[in-house]
N, C-alpha and C positions, 0 to 999 in steps of 0.2 A: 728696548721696547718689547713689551709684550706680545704673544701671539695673537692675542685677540683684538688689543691695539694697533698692529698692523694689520688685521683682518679689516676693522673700520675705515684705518685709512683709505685702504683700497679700495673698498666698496663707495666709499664715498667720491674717492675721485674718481670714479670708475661711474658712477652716475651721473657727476659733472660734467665730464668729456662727454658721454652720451648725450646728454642734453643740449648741451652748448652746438655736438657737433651735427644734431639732428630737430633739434626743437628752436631753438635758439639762432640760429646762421653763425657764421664762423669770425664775423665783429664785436662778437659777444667775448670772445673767448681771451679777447685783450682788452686793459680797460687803462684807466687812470688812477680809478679811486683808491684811497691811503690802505696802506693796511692798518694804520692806527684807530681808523673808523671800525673796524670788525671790534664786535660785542659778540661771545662766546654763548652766552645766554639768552642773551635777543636774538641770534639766529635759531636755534632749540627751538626757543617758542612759535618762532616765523613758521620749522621743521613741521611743527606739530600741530599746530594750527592750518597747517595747509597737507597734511596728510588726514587731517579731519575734516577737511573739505571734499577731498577727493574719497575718500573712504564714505560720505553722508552721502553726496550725490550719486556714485554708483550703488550705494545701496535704492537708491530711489528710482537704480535706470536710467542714467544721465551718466555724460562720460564729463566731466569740469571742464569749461572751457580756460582757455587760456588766459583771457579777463578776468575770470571769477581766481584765478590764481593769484595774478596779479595784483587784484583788490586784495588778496589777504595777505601778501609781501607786503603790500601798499600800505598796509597798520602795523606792521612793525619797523616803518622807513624804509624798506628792501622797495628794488627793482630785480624785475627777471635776474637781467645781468650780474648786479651786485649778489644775490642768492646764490646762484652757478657759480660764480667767481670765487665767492669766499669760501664753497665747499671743494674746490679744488686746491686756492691757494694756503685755506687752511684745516686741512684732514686731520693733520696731527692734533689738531690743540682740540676739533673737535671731538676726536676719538678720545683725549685724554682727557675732556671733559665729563663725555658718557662714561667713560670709567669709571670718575667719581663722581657719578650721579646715576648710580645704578634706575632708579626709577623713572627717569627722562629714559636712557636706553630702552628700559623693559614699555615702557610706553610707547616709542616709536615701534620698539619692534613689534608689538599688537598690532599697531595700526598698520603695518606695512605686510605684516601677515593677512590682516583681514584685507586689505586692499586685490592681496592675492589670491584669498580666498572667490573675493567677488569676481574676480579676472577669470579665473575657473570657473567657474560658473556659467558666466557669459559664453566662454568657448565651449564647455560642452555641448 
């Protein structure tokens, strides 16, 4: 596995656990559902479409509520849970997705950049 593939992975479950173990409660972090249900590309878009939420509204000065998160899980099938879950229990395949799919990657990573950009901002 590559270096930058394992950089992903980590990151990824490294947000998962964060979340699950602070946003989410700790019910979350175990579940039932299949892993035969996980769609490699329908989460991407869940990804991206809900980092374009949160990136629109803090541009607007609003921090995204939890709801409005969830509403946009909510269109591509996702719950909270199922989201968190599938980025912990599958880093690798998503990291070796973004691999090959260089411009899904470079797009999150915009959007997670400007996320941070706005985040600075704010604390200044």
């Amino acid at each position: 596995m590559s270096v930058m593939l394992r950089t992903y992975a980590r990151r990824l479950l490294t947000v998962a656990l964060f979340l699950a173990a602070f946003g989410l409660g700790a019910q979350t972090v175990f579940g039932d559902r299949s892993d035969a249900d996980f769609d490699v590309a329908r989460y991407i878009e869940a990804t991206v479409a809900r980092l374009q939420m949160v990136r629109d509204a803090m541009a607007a000065g609003a921090l995204p509520t939890r709801s409005q998160q969830a509403a946009v899980l909510a269109g591509y099938g996702l719950d909270e849970r199922d989201y968190y879950l599938d980025a912990s229990r599958h880093a690798t395949q998503i990291a070796v997705y973004l691999e090959n799919h260089p411009g899904d990657r470079a797009l999150i990573e915009s959007l997670s950049e400007q996320i941070k950009n706005l985040v600075s901002e704010v604390a200044d």
